[in-house]
N, C-alpha and C positions, 0 to 999 in steps of 0.2 A: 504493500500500500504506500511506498514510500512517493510513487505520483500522484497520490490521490489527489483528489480536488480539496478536500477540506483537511489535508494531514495534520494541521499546526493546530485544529482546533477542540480544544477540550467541550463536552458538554456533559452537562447533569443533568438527567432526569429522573426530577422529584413525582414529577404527576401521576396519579394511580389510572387515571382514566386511560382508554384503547389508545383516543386522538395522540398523548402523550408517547405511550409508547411507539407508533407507525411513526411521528414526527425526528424522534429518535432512532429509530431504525433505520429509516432514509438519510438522517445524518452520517449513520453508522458506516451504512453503505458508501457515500461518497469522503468517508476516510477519515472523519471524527473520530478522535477516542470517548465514547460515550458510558458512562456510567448511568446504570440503573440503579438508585434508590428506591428498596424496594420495602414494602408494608407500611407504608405511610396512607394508605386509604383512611378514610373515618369511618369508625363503627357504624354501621345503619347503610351503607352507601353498595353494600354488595361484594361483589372479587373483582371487581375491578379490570386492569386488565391481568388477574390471574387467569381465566383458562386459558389463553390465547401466550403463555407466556414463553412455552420454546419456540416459537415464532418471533416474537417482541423482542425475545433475550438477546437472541443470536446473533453476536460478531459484538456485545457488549461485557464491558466488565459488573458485574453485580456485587450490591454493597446493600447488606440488611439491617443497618445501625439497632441496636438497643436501646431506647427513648432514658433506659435508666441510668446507662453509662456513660459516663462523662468522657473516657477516651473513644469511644463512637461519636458521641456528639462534637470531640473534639476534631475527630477526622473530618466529618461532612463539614462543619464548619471551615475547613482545610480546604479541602475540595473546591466549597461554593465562592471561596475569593481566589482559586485557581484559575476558576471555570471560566470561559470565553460563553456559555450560552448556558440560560439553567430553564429547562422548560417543567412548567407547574401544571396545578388542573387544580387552585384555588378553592374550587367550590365542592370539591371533595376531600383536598388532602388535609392530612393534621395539620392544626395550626404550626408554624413555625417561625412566629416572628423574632424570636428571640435568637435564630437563628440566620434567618435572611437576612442581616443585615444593611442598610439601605446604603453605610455609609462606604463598605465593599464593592460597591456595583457599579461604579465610575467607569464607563466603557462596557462593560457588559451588555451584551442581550437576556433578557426576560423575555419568554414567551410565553404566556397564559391561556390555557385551552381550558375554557369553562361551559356550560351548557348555553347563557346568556348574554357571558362577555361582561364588563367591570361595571360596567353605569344600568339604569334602568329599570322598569316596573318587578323585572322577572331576576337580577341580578340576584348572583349568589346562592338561588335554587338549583340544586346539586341532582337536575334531572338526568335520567338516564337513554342512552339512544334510542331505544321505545318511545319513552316520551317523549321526545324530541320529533321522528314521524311522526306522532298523534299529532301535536299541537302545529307543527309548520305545515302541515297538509300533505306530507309525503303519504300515510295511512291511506289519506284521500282519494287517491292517484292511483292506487294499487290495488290488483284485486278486477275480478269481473264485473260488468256493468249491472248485471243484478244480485248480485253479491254483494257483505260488507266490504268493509276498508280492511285491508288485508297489510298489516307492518312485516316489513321486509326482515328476515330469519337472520340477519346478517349486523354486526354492525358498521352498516354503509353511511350515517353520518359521520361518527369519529375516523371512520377509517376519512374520509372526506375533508374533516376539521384538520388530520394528522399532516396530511400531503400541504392541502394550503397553511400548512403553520411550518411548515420544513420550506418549501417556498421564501414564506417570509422571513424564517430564520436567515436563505441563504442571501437576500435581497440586502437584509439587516447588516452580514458580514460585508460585504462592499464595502456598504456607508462606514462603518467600522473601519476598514481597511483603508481609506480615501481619506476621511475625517477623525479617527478616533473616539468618534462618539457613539456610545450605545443607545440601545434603542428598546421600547417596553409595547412588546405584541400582543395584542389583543383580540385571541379566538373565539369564536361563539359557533357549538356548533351547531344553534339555531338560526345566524347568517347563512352557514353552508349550507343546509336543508331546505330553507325557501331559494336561494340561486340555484339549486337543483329543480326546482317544480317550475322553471319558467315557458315551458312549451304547453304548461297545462292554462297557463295566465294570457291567452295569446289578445284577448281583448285591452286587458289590462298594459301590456308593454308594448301594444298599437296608439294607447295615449285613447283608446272610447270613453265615453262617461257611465259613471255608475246609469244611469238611466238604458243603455245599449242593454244591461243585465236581464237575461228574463224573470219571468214572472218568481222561479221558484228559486230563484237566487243563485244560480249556478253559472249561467252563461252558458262558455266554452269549456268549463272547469268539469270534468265525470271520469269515472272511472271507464278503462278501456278494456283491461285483460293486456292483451299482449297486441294491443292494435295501437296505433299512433293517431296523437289527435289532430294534426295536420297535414298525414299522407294516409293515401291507401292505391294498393296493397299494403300492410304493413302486419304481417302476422304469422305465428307458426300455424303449419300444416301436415296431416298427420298421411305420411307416403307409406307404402306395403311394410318396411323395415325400422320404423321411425318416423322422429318429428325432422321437419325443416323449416328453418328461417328463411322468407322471402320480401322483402322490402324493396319499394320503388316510391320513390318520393318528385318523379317528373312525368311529363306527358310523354315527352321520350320513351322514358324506360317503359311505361304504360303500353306504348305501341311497340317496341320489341318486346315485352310481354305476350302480349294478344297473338303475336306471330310466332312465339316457340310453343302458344297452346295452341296454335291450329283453329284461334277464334278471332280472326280481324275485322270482323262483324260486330267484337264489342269494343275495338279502337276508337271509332268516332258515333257510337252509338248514343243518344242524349241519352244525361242521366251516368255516363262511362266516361265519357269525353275528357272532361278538365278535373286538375285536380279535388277543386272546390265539389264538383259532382262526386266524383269517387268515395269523398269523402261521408257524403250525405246518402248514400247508398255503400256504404258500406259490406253490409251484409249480404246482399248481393254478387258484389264485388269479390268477395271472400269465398262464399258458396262455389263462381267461378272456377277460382284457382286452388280449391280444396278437392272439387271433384278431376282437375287434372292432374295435381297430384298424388291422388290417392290411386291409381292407377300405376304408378311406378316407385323402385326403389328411391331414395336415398342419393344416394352415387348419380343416376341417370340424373335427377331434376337437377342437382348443380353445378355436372360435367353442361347439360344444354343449356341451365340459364348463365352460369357462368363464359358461357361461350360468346356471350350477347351481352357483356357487361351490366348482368340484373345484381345485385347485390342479395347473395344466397347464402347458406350455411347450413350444414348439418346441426343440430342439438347433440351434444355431446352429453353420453350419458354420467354421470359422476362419479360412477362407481370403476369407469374405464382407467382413471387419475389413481397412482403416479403414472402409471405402463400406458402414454399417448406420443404417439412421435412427435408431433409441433414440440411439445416441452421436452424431451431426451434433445430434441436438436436445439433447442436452443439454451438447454441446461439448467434449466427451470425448477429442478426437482431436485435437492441435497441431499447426502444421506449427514447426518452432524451426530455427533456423540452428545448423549443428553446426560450433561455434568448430576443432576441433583438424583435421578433415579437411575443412571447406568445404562449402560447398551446403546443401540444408536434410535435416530428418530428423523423421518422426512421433515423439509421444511423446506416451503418456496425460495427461491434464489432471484438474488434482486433484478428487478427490472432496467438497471439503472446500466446502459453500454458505454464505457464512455475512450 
């Protein structure tokens, strides 16, 4: 690692939260020495990001201070006026002011990944990525149109918060680097969670008036399933062997469509024709291209649509993962020796080529 991009820089991270950890790991990767502080969540707040931890740990040194020991306490306190970057998650971790001290931080980065961010109505509520889709409308979004609001099994906010806060960390080093001055980042990753719902908002970031809204309050704003609210085709489709992704978001691709099914009768057919139509007829639309794919495998629909530049994909089942060629070839899958329980343990390999 001795060219890494970030070799010179120490970071800490205190934060219990996922966004914490991912923020840290990305550091990791491009060549940080990053310290885990670990068990500092607050009672009532969950595990944090423990299950996810040979993932989070990995290419980090871990440090699990004794809150009662004064040569622990003395170490981190060691650490955090070493440290070039110390990322938190405030609104979960033990108090530590007796330790941060404010008068050590002179050039430092702080990066604070909290559910709300430091100012405001909701600051300091120590919500968790579930609630997080509840409240910013991701729940909303997901899920079939006669179906509840279905929250994603995943945690795809923090992970979200993690990346745009390694970002900012590495934007921060610059200004650092040019100026000498640090700088105090402020995550929320209830910002990150509404910038993700903005294809669902299309009235809204068109600049219409509350008035455009219909009657039942919703507008443009519904649940799809797995269809897009501004293209169609946009949907998986279930072929003799499997599902497959099929997405066209042009009139273009709409008419090379219609011609790899052998239906160019529904090219310019009204109601087919433009996007805006497609969209509004949806189901229709979908009926279409469900009954000519269910007629063949897998393999056949996206050797012919990929032939015609349709934007296609197989559904890859999950249970195929680690043993899938994309990731052996691009080496995506680590075997790591797992320090606290022994033997070895899979664990993605960074995305990061540089």
């Amino acid at each position: 690692m001795s060219e890494a991009a970030l070799r010179d820089i120490v970071v800490v991270e205190l934060g219990a939260r996922v966004g914490a950890g991912v923020c840290g790991a990305l550091l990791s990767q491009l060549g940080a020495s990053v310290v885990a502080v670990e068990g500092l969540a607050r009672p009532g707040f969950g595990r944090g990001k423990d299950p996810q931890r040979t993932l989070l740990a990995a290419g980090k040194l871990s440090f699990a201070p004794d809150p009662g020991s004064s040569p622990d306490v003395q170490l981190l306190r060691d650490l955090l006026v070493r440290a070039d970057v110390v990322i938190r998650s405030s609104d979960v971790d033990r108090r530590l002011d007796t330790i941060l001290d404010p008068g050590n931080s002179t050039g430092r980065i702080e990066c604070d990944l909290t559910a709300y961010g430091a100012t405001g109505p909701c600051a300091g509520r120590p919500d968790t990525d579930l609630q997080i889709q509840a409240l910013s409308g991701i729940a909303d979004t997901t899920g079939s149109p006669d179906g509840p609001p279905v929250p994603i099994p995943l945690p795809l906010v923090e992970i979200m918060t993690g990346i745009y806060a390694a970002a900012a960390v590495v934007a921060a080093a610059r200004v650092r680097r040019l100026s000498g001055a640090g700088q105090t980042i402020d995550m929320a990753l209830f910002d990150c969670a509404f910038g993700a719902i903005s294809t669902f908002l299309p009235k809204m970031f068109e600049g219409r008036s509350a008035e455009s809204v219909d009657s039942a309050g919703s507008g443009d704003v519904r649940r799809v399933g797995n269809r897009h609210t501004m293209a169609a085709p946009w949907n998986v489709y279930r072929a003799r062997d499997g599902w497959a992704l099929i997405c066209s978001a042009t009139d273009v691709q709409w008419r090379r469509l219609c011609e790899v099914m052998g239906r160019d009768d529904l090219a310019g057919q009204p109601g087919f024709a433009t996007l805006s139509e497609r969209v509004a007829n949806v189901s229709e639309v979908d009926a279409a291209l469900a009954s000519w794919v269910a007629g063949r495998d897998v393999a056949e629909c996206m050797a012919r649509l990929g032939a015609d530049s349709i934007p296609c994909g197989p559904i890859a089942p999950i249970e195929r993962h680690p043993r899938e060629a994309n990731l052996e070839h691009r080496h995506m899958i680590q075997r790591l020796a797992s320090a606290p329980r022994g033997g070895e343990c899979y664990a993605s390999a960074s995305p990061l080529r540089m």
